[in-house]
DRENDO-1510 file (C-alpha; in Angstrom, 1 decimal, always signed):
<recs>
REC; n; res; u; v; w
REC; 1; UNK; -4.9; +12.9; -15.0 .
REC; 2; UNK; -2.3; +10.6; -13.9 .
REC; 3; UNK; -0.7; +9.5; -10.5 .
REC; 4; UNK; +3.2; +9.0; -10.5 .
REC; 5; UNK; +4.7; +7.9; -7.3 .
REC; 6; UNK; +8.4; +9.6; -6.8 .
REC; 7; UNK; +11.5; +9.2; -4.5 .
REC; 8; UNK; +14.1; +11.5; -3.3 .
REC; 9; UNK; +17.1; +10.6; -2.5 .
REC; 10; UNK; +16.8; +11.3; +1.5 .
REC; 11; UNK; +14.0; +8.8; +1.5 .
REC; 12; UNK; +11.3; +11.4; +1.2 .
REC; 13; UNK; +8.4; +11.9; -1.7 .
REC; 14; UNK; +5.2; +11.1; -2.0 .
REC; 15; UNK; +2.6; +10.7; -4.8 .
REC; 16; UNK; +1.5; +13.5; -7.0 .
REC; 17; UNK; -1.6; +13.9; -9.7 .
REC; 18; UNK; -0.7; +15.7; -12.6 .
REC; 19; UNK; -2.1; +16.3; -16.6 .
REC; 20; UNK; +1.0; +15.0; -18.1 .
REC; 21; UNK; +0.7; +11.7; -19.8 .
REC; 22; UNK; +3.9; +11.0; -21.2 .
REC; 23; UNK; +5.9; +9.2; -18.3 .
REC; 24; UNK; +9.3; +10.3; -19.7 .
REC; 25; UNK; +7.7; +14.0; -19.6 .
REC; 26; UNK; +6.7; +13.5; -15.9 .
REC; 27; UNK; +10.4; +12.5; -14.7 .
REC; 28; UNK; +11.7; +15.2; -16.5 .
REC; 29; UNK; +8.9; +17.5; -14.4 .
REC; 30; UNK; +8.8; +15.8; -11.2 .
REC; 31; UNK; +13.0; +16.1; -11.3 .
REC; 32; UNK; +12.6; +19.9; -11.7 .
REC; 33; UNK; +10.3; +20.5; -9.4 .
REC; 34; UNK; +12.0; +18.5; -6.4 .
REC; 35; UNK; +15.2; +17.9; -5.4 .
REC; 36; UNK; +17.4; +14.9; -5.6 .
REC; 37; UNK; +14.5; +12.6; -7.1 .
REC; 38; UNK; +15.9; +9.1; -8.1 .
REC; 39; UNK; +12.6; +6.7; -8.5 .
REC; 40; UNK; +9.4; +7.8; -10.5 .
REC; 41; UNK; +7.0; +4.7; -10.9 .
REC; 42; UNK; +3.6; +5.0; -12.5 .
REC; 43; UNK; +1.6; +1.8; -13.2 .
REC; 44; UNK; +4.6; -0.6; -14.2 .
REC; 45; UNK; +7.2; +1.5; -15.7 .
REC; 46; UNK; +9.6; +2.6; -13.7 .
REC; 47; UNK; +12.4; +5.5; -13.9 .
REC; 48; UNK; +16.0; +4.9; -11.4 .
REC; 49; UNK; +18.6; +7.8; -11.2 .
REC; 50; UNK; +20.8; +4.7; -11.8 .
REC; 51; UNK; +19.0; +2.2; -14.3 .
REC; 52; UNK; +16.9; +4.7; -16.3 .
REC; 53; UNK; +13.6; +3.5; -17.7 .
REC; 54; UNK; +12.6; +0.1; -17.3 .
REC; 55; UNK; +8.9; -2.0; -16.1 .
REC; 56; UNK; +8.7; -3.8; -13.3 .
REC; 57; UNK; +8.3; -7.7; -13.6 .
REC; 58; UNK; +4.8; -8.6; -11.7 .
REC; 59; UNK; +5.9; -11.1; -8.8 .
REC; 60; UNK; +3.9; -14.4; -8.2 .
REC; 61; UNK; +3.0; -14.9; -5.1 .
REC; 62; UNK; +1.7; -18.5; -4.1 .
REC; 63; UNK; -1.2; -19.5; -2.9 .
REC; 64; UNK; -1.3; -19.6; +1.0 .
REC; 65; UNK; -3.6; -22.0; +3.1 .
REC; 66; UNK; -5.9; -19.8; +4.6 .
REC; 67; UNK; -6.9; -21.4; +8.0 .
REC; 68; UNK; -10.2; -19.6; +9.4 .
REC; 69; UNK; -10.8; -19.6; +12.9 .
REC; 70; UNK; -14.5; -19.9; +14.1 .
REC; 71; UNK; -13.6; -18.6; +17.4 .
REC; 72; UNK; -13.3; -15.1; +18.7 .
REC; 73; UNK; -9.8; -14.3; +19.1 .
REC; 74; UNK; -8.8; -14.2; +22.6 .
REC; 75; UNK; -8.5; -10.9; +25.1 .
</recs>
């Protein structure tokens, strides 16, 4: 089982868990069983209505100071 994570194109969609492993197989699925979906994601690769099939590109985020307060926090 696999999770794919879809968008339709009047901002609605959700997540669904499905036996098909082949993510090119899922869009294909997930496109006939709703309308309008234009973004299928699973893991890192990605599907756009306008950019096809691609992988996202982790981001780095930098390290933050952390500043721990011993105190409760007020109110």
């Amino acid at each position: 089982m696999k999770s794919y994570l879809f968008s339709t194109e009047n901002g609605r969609g959700g997540v669904i868990l499905c036996d098909i492993d082949a993510f090119d197989d899922a869009v294909v699925y997930l496109r006939q069983r709703f309308d309008g979906v234009v973004r299928v994601e699973q893991g890192l690769t990605l599907w756009t209505l306008d950019e096809g099939f691609g992988q996202f590109e982790p981001v780095i985020v930098p390290n933050l100071p952390i500043t721990a307060s011993r105190e409760p926090p007020p109110g």
